[in-house]
N, C-alpha and C positions, 0 to 999 in steps of 0.2 A: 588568648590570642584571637587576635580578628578574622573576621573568611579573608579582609585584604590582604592580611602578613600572614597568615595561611598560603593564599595563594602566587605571593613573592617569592614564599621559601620551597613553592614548588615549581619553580624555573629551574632551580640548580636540581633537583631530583627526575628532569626530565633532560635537561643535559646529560646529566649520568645515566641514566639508561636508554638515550638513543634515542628517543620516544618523539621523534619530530612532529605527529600528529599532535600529542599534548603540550610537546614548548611550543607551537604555533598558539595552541588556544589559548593556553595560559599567558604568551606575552600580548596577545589579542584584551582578554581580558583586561590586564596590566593595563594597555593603554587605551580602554574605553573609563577604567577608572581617574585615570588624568584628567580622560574630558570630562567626565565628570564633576571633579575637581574642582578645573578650570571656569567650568558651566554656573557653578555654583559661585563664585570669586572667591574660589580657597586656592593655599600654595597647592603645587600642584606634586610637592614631594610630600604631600598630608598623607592621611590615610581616609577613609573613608569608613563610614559604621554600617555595621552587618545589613542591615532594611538599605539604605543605600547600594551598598554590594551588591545584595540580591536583586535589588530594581536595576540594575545595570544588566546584571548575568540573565536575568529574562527578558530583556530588551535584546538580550544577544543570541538567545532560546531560540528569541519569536521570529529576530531576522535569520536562522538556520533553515527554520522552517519553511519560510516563506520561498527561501532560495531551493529549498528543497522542491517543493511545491512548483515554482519557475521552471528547471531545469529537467524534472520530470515528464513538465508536460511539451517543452520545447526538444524532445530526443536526445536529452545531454544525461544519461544514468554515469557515466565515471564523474561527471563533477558531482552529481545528484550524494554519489557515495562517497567524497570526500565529504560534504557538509554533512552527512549522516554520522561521519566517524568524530567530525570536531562535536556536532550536539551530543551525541555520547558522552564523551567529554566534559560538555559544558553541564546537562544533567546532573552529575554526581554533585556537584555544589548547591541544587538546589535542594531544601527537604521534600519529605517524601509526597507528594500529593492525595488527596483525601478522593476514594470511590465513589461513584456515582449514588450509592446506597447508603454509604458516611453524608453525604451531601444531601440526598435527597431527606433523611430525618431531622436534619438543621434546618431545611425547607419548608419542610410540614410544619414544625416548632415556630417558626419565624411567620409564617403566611399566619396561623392563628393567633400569634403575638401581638401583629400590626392588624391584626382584621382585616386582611383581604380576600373579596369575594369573585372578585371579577378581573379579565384580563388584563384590563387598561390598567391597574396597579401592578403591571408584571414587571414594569421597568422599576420602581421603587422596590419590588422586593427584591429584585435579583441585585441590587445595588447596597442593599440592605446588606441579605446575606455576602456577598463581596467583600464590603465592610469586617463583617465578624469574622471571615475565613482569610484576609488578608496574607495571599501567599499560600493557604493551604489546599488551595482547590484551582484549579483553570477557569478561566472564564466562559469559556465555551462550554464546559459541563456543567455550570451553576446555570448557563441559560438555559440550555436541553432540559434539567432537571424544572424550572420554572417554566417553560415552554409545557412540556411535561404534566405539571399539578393540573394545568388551566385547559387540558386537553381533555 
């Protein structure tokens, strides 16, 4: 079964339990994978494959965040805390993320792989490593950790 009909067949399990926080994300989701779909010129009653999915549900991660981010600094903490309960939510779809210290030995690994010595190859590696960890690590911790080496 796919994360997308995974995530269809969990519309009617959050109608059943009440759960308006999760049937809002979950029919949210639902219809960022349409435009997705759509985006792409597929029917748009398709299904969509897991890497797909996932680059969807992190696009919807990143806008939580950001609105999270917006609203905290603007005096709005009750909306701040509904976008914190939907990324909740959206989180559990994603796998689990790789530690600063899982990251930073692929970093070490990788910087002597490619011979880099100096900073100005910090953007090639950290794009490097991005590459291999596709999905398993943040991006903003793969650059700390590359900010990091060259410090």
């Amino acid at each position: 079964m796919t994360l997308h009909e995974q995530i269809k067949g969990e519309v009617k399990q959050a109608m059943l339990a009440k759960d308006t926080v999760k049937l809002s994300v979950v029919r949210n989701m639902l219809s960022a994978f349409t435009n997705e779909l759509v985006a792409n010129k597929k029917m748009p009653q398709g299904l969509l494959d897991d890497a797909s999915a996932l680059k969807v549900i992190k696009r919807l991660v990143n806008q939580r965040k950001d609105s999270i981010a917006q609203f905290t600094s603007g005096g709005r903490p009750e909306l701040a805390e509904n976008e914190s309960a939907e990324l909740a939510v959206l989180e559990k779809y994603l796998p689990a993320q790789m530690s600063r210290d899982e990251i930073r030995k692929i970093a070490v690994a990788k910087k002597e792989a490619l011979s880099v010595t100096d900073k100005t190859k910090a953007g090639q590696l950290t794009g490097a490593i991005m590459k291999d960890l596709a999905g398993k690590a943040d991006g903003g911790d793969v650059k700390a950790v590359v900010d990091e080496l060259f410090a």
